[in-house]
Backbone atoms as SQL, in Angstrom:
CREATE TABLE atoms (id INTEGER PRIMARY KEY, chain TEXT, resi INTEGER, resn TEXT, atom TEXT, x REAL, y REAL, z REAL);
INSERT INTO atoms VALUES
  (1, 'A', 1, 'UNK', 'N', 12.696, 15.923, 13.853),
  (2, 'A', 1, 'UNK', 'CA', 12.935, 15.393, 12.535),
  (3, 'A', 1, 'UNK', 'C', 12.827, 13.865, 12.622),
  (4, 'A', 2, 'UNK', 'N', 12.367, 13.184, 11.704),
  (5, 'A', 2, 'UNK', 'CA', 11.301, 11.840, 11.976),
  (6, 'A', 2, 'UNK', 'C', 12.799, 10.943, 10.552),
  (7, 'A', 3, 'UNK', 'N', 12.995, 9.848, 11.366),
  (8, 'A', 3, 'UNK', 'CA', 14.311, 9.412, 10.575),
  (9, 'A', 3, 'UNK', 'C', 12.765, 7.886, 10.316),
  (10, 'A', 4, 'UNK', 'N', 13.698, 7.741, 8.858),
  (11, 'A', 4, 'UNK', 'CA', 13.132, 6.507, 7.910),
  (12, 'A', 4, 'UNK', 'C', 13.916, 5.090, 7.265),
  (13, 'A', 5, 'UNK', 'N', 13.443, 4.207, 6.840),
  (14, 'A', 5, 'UNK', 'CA', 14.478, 3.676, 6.287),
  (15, 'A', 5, 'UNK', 'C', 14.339, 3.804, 4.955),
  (16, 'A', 6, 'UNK', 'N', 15.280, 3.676, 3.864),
  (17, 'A', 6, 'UNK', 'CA', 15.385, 4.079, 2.682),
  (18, 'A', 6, 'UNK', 'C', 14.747, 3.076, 2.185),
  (19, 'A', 7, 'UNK', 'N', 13.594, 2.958, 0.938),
  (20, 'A', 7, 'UNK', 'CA', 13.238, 2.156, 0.502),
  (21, 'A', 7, 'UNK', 'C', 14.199, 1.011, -0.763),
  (22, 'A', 8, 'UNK', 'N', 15.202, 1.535, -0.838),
  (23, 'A', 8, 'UNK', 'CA', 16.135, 0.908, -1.847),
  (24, 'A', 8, 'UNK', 'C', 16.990, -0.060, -0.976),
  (25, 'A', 9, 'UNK', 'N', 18.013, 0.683, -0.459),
  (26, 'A', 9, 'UNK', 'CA', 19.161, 0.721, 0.169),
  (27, 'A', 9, 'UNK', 'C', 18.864, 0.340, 1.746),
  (28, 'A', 10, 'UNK', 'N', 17.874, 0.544, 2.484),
  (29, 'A', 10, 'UNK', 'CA', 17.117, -0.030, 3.922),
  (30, 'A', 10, 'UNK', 'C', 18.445, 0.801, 4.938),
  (31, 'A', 11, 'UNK', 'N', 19.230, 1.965, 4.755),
  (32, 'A', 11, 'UNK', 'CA', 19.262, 2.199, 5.489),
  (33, 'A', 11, 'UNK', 'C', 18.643, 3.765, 6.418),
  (34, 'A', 12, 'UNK', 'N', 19.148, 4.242, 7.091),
  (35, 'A', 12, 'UNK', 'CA', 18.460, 5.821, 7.884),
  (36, 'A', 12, 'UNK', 'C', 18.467, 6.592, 7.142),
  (37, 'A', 13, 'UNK', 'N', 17.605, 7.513, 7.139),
  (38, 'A', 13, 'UNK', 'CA', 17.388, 8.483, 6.345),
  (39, 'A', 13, 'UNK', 'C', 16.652, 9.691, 6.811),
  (40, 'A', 14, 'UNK', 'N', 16.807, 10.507, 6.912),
  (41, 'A', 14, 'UNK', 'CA', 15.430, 11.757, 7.028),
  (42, 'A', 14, 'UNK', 'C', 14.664, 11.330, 6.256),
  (43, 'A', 15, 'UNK', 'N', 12.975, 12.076, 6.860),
  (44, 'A', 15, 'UNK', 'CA', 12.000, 11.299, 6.173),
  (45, 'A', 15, 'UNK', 'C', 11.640, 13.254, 5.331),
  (46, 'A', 16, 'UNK', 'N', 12.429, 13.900, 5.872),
  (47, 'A', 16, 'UNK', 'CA', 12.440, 15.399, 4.628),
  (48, 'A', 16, 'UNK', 'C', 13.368, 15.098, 4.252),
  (49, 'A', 17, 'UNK', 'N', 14.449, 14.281, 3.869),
  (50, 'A', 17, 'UNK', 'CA', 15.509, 14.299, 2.983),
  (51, 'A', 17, 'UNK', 'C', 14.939, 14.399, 1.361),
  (52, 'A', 18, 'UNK', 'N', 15.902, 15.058, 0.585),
  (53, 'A', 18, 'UNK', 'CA', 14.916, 15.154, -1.321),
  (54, 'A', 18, 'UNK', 'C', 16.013, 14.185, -1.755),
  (55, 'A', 19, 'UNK', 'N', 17.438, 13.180, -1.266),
  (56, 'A', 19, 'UNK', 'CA', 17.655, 12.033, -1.659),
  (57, 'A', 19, 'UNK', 'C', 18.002, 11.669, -0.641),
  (58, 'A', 20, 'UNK', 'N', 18.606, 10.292, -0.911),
  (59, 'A', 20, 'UNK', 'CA', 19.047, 9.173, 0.135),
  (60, 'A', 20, 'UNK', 'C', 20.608, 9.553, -0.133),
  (61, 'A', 21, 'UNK', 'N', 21.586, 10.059, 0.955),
  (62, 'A', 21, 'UNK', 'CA', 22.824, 10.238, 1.293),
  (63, 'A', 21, 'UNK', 'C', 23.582, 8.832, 0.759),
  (64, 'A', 22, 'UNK', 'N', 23.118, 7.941, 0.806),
  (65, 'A', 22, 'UNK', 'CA', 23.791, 6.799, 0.642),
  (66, 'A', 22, 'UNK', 'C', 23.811, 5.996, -1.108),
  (67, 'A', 23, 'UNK', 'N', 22.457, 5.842, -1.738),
  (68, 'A', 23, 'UNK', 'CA', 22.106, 4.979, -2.585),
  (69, 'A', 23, 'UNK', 'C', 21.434, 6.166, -3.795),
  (70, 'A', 24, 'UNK', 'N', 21.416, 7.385, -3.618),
  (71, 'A', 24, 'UNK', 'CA', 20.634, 8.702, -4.057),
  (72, 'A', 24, 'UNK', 'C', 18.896, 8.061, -4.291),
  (73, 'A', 25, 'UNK', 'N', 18.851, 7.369, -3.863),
  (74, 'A', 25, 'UNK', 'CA', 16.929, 7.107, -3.913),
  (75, 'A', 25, 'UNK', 'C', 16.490, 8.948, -3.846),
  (76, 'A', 26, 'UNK', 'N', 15.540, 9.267, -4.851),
  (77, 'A', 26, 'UNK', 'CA', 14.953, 10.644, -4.922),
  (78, 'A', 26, 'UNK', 'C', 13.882, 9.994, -4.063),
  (79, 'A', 27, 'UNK', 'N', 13.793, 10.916, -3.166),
  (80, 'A', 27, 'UNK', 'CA', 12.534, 11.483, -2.223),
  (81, 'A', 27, 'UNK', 'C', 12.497, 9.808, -1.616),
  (82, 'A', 28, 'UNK', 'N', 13.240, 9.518, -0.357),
  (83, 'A', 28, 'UNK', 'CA', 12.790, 8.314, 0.066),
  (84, 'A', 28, 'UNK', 'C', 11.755, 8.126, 1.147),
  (85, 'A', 29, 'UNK', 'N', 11.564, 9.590, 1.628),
  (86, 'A', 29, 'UNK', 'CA', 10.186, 9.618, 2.640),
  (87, 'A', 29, 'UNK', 'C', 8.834, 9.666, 1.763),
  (88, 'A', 30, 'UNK', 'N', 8.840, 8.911, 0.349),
  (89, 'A', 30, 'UNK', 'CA', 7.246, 8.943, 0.306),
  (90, 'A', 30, 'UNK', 'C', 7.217, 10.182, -0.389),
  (91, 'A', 31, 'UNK', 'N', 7.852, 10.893, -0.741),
  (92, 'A', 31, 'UNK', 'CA', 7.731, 12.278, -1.350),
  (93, 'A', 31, 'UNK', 'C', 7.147, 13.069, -0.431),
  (94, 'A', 32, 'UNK', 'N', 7.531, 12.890, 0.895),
  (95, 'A', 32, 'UNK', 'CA', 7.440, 14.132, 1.672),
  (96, 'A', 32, 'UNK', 'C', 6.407, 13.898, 2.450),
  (97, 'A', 33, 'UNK', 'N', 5.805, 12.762, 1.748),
  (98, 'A', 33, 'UNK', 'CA', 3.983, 12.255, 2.688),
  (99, 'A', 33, 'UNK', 'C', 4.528, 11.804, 4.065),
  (100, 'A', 34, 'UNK', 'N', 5.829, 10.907, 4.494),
  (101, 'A', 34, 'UNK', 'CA', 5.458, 10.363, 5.368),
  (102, 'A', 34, 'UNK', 'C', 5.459, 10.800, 6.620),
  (103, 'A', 35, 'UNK', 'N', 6.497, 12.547, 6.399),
  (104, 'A', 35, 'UNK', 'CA', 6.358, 13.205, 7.511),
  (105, 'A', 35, 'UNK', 'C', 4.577, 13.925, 8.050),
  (106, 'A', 36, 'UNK', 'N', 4.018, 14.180, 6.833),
  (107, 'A', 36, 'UNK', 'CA', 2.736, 14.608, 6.807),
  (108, 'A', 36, 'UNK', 'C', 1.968, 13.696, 7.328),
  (109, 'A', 37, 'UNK', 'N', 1.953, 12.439, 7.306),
  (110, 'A', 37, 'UNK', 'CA', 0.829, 10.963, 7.686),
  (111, 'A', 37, 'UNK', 'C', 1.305, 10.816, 9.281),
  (112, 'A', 38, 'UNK', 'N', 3.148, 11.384, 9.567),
  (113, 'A', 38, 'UNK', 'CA', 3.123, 10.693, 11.117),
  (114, 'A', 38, 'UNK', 'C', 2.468, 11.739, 11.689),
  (115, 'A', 39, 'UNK', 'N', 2.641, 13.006, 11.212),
  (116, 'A', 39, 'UNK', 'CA', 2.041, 14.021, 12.104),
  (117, 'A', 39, 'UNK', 'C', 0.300, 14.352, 12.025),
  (118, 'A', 40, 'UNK', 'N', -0.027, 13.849, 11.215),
  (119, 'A', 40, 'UNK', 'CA', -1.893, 13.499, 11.376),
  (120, 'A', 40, 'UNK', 'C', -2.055, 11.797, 12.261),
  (121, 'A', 41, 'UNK', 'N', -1.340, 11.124, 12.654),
  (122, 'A', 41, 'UNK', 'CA', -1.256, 10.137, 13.387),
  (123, 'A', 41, 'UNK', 'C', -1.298, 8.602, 12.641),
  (124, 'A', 42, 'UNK', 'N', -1.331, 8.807, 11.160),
  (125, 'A', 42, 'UNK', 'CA', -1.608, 7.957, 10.481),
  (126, 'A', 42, 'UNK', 'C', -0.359, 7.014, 9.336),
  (127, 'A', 43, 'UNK', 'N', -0.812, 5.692, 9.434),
  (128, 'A', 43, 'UNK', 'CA', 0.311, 4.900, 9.202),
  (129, 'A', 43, 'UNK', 'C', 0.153, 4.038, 7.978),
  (130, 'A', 44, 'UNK', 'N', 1.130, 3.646, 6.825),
  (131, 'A', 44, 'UNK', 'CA', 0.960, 3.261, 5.753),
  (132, 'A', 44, 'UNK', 'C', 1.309, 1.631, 5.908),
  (133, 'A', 45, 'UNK', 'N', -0.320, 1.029, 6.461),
  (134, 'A', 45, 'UNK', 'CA', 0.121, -0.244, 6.384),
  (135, 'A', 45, 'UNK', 'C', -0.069, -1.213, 5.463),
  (136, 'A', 46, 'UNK', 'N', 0.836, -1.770, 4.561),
  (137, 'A', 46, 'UNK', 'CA', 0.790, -2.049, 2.870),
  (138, 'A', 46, 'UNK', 'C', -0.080, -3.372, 3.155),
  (139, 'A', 47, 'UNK', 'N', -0.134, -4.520, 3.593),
  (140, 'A', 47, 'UNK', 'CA', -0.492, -5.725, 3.717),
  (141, 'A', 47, 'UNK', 'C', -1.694, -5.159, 4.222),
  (142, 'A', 48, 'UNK', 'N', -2.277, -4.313, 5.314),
  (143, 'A', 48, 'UNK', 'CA', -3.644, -4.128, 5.414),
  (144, 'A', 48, 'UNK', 'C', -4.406, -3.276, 4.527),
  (145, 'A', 49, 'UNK', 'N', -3.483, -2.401, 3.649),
  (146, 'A', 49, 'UNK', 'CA', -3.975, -1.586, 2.539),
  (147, 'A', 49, 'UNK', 'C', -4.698, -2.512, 1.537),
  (148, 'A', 50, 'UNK', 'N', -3.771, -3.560, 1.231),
  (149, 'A', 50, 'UNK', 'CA', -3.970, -4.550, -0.348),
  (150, 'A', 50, 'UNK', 'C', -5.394, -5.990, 0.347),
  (151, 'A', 51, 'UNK', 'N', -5.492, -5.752, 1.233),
  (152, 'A', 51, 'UNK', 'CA', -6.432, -7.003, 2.183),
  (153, 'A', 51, 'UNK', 'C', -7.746, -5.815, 1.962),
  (154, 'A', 52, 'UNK', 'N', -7.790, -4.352, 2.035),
  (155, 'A', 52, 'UNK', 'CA', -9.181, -3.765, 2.167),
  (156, 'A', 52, 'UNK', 'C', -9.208, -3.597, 0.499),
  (157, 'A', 53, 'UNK', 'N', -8.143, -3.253, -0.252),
  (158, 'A', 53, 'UNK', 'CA', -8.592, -3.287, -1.875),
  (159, 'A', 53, 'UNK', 'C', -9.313, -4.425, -2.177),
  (160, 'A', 54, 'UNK', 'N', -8.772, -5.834, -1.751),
  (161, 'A', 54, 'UNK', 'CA', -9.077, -6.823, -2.707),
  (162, 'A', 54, 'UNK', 'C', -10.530, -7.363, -2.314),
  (163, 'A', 55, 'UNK', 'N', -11.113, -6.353, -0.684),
  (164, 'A', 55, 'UNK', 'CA', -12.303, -6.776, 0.126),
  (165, 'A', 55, 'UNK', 'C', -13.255, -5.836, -0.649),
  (166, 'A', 56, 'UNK', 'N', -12.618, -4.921, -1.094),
  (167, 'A', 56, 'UNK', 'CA', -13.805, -4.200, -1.663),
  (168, 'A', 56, 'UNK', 'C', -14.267, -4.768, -3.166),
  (169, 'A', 57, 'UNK', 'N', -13.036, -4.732, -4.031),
  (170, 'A', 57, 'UNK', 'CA', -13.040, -5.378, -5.283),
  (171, 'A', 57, 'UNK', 'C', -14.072, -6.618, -5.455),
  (172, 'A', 58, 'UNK', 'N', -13.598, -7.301, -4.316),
  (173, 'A', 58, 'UNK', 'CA', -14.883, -8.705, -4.044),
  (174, 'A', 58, 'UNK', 'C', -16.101, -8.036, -4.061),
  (175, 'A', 59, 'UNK', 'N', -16.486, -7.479, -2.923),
  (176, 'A', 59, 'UNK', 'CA', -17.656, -6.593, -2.739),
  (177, 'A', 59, 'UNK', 'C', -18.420, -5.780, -4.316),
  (178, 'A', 60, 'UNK', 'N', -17.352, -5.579, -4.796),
  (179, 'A', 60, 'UNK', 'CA', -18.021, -4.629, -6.513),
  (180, 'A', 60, 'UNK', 'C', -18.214, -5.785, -6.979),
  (181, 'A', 61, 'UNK', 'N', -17.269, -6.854, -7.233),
  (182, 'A', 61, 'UNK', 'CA', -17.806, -7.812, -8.178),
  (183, 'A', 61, 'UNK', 'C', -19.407, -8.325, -7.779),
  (184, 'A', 62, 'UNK', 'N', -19.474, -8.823, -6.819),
  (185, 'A', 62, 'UNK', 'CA', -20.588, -9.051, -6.444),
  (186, 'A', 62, 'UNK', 'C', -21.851, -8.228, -6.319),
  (187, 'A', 63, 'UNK', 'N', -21.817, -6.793, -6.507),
  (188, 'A', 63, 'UNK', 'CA', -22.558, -6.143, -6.499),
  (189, 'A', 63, 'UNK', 'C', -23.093, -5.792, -7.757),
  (190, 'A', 64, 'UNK', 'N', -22.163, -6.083, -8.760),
  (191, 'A', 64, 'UNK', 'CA', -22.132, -6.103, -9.793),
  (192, 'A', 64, 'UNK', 'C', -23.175, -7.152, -11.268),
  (193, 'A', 65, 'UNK', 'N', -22.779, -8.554, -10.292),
  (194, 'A', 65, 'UNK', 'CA', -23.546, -10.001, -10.833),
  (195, 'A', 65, 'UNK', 'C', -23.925, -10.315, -9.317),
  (196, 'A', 66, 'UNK', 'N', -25.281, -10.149, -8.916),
  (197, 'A', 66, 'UNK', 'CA', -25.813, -10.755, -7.637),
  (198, 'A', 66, 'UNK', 'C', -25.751, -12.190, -7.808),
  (199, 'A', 67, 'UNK', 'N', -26.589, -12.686, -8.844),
  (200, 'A', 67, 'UNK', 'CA', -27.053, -13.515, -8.921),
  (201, 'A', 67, 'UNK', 'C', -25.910, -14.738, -9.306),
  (202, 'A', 68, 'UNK', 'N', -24.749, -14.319, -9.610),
  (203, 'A', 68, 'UNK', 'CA', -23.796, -15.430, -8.893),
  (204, 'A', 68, 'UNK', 'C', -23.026, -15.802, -7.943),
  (205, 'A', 69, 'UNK', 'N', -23.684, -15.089, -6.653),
  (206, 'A', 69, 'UNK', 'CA', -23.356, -15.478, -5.227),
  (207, 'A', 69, 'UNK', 'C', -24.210, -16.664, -4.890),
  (208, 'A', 70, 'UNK', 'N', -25.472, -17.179, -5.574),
  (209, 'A', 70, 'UNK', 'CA', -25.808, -18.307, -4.940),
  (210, 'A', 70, 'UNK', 'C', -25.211, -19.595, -6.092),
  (211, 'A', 71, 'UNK', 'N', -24.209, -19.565, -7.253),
  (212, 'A', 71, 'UNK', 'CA', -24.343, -20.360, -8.161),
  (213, 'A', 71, 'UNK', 'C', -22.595, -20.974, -7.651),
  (214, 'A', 72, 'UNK', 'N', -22.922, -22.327, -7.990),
  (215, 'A', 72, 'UNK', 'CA', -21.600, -23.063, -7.273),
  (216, 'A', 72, 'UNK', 'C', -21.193, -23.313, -8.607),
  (217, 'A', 73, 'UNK', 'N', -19.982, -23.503, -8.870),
  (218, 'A', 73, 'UNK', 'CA', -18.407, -23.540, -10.014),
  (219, 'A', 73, 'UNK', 'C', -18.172, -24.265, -9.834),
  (220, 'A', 74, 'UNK', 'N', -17.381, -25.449, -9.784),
  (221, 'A', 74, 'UNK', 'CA', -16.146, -25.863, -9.816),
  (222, 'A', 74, 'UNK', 'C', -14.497, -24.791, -10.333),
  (223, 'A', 75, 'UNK', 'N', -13.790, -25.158, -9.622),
  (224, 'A', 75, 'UNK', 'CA', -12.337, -24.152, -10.049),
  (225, 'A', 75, 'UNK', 'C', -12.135, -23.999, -11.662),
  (226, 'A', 76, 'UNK', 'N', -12.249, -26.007, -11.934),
  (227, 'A', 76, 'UNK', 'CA', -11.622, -25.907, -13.035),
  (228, 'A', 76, 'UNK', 'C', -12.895, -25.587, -14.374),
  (229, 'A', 77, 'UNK', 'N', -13.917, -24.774, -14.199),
  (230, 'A', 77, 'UNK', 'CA', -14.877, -24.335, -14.911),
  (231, 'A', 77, 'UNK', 'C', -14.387, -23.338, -15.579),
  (232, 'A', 78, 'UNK', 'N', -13.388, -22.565, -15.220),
  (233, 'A', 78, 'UNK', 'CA', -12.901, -21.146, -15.380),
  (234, 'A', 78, 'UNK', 'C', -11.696, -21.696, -16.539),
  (235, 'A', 79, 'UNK', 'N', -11.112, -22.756, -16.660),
  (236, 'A', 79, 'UNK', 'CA', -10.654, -22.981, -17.670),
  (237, 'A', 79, 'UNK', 'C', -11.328, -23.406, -19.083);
């Protein structure tokens, strides 16, 4: 049984618990995912999650308007 910390309250928790013993947070393992993600070997890393969204997002924009990857702005143009 795979212990967590509560996302409210930060303290132990079962990561199958359906609340937090302490603070009642419903479902503080993730709704049950995070026992499922340790046991496929895989890990929810938020700061490298939001770094590949905002790499791709770049990537669509640009795929989107080519032709303003070679055009230079100034910042304050956008105002």
């Amino acid at each position: 049984m795979a212990a967590i910390l509560c996302p409210r309250c930060h303290k132990i928790v079962s990561a199958e618990a359906e609340t937090c013993p302490h603070c009642g947070q419903r479902k503080p393992g993730l709704w049950g995912a995070t026992a499922t993600m340790r046991k496929l070997g895989l890990q929810l890393n938020f700061p490298h999650l939001i770094t590949v969204f905002c790499g791709v997002l770049y990537l669509l924009a640009l795929a989107l308007d080519p032709s303003a990857i070679f055009q230079t702005q100034g910042l304050m143009q956008i105002l």
